[in-house]
C-alpha positions as CSV (number, residue, x, y, z in Angstrom):
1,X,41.1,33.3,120.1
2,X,40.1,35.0,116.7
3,X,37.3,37.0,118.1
4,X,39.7,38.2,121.3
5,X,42.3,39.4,118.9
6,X,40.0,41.4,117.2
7,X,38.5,43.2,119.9
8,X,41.8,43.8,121.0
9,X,42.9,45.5,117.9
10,X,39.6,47.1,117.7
11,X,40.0,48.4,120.8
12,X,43.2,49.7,120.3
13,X,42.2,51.6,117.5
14,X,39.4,53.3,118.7
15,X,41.7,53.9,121.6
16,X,44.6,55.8,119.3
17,X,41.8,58.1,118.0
18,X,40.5,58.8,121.3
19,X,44.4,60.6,121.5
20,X,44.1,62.6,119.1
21,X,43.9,66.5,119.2
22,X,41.4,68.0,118.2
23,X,43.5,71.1,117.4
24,X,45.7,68.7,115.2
25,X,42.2,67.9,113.3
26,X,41.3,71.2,112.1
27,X,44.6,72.3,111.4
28,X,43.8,69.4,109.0
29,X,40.8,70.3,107.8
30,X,41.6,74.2,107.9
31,X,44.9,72.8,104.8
32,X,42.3,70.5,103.3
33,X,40.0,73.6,102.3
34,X,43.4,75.9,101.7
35,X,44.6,73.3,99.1
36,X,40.9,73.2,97.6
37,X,40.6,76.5,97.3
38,X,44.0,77.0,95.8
39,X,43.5,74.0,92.7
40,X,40.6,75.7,92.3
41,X,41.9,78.9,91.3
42,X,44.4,77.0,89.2
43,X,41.8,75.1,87.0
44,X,39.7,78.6,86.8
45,X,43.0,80.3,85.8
46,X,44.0,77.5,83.5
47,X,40.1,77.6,82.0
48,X,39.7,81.3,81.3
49,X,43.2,81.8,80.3
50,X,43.8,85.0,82.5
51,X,43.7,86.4,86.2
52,X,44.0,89.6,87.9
53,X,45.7,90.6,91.2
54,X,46.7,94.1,93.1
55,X,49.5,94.2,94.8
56,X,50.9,97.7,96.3
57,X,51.2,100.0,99.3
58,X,49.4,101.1,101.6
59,X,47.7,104.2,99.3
60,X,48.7,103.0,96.1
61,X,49.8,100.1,94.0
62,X,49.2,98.2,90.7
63,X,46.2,96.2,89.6
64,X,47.9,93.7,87.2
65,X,46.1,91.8,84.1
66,X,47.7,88.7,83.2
67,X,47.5,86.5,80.1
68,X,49.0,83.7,79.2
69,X,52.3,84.7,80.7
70,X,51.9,88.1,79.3
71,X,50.9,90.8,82.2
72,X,50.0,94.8,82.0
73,X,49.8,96.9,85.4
74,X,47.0,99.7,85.8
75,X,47.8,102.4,88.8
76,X,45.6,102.2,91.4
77,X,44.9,104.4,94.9
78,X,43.8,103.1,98.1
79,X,42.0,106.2,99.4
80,X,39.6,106.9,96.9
81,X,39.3,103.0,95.4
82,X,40.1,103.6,92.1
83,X,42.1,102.0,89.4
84,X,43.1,104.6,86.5
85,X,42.5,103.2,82.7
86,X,44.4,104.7,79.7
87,X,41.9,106.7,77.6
88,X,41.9,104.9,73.9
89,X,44.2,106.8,72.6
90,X,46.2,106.5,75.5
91,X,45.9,103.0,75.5
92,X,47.1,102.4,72.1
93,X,50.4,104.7,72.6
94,X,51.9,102.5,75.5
95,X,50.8,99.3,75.6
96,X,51.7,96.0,74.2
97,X,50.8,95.4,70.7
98,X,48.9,91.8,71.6
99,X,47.0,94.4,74.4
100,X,45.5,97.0,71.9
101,X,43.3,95.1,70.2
102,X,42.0,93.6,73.7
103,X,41.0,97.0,75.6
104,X,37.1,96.5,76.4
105,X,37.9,92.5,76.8
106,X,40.8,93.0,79.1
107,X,38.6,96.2,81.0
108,X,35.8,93.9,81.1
109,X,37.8,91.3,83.2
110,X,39.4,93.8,85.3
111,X,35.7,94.8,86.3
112,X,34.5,90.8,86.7
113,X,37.4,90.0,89.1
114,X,38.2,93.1,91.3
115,X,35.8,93.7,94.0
116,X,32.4,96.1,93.1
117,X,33.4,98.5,95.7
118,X,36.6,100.0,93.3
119,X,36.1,102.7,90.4
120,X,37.5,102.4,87.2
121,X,38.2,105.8,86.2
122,X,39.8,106.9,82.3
123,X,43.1,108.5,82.5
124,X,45.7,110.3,80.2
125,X,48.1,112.2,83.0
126,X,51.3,110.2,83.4
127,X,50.7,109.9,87.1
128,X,48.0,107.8,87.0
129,X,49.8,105.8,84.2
130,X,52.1,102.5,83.9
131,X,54.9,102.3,81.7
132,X,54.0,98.6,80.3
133,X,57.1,96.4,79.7
């Protein structure tokens, strides 16, 4: 009676997963790697203390450097892939005070985490500057 009951719930088992979708398993697995990916990033962010995202238009925007809660914007244009950095002097007139010191650390980052195929070019004109806040 023992060994009939288990191959009845046995079989019933097997028989539920037999019902599945398939479409409903990758959907799954496809959040499974999302969330991954995601707490990744976090621990990274977490670890080095900074990250770096653009966000903008379609021809221009702002690549923007943040630190520990603290975050500085750098113009960007779409067309010709580059992101504009305040000369020194530049640099030292408008940005945040715990920024100026940080300038070939904070350039340096910029560089590591946007993708190869952008330009960094040195700017002093006011268009291709951001007021920092």
């Amino acid at each position: 009676m023992i060994v009939s009951t288990l191959s009845f719930l046995t079989a019933g088992c097997v028989g539920a997963f037999n019902h599945v979708d398939a479409g409903a398993v990758v959907l799954v697995g496809v959040i499974c790697i999302i969330l991954v990916l995601f707490i990744k990033e976090q621990i990274r962010r977490a670890i080095q203390g900074y990250y770096v995202y653009m966000r903008g238009g379609v021809q221009d925007g702002d690549a923007r450097y943040n630190e520990s809660g603290k975050e500085i914007r750098f113009y960007f244009t779409r067309k010709d892939r580059t992101i504009y950095i305040p000369t020194s002097t530049k640099w030292n007139e408008i940005m945040p005070e715990w920024a100026k010191p940080k300038r070939d650390e904070i350039v340096a980052r910029l560089r590591k985490r946007i993708s190869k195929t952008w330009k960094f070019k040195e700017a002093d004109q006011q268009e291709h500057l951001r007021s920092q806040g």
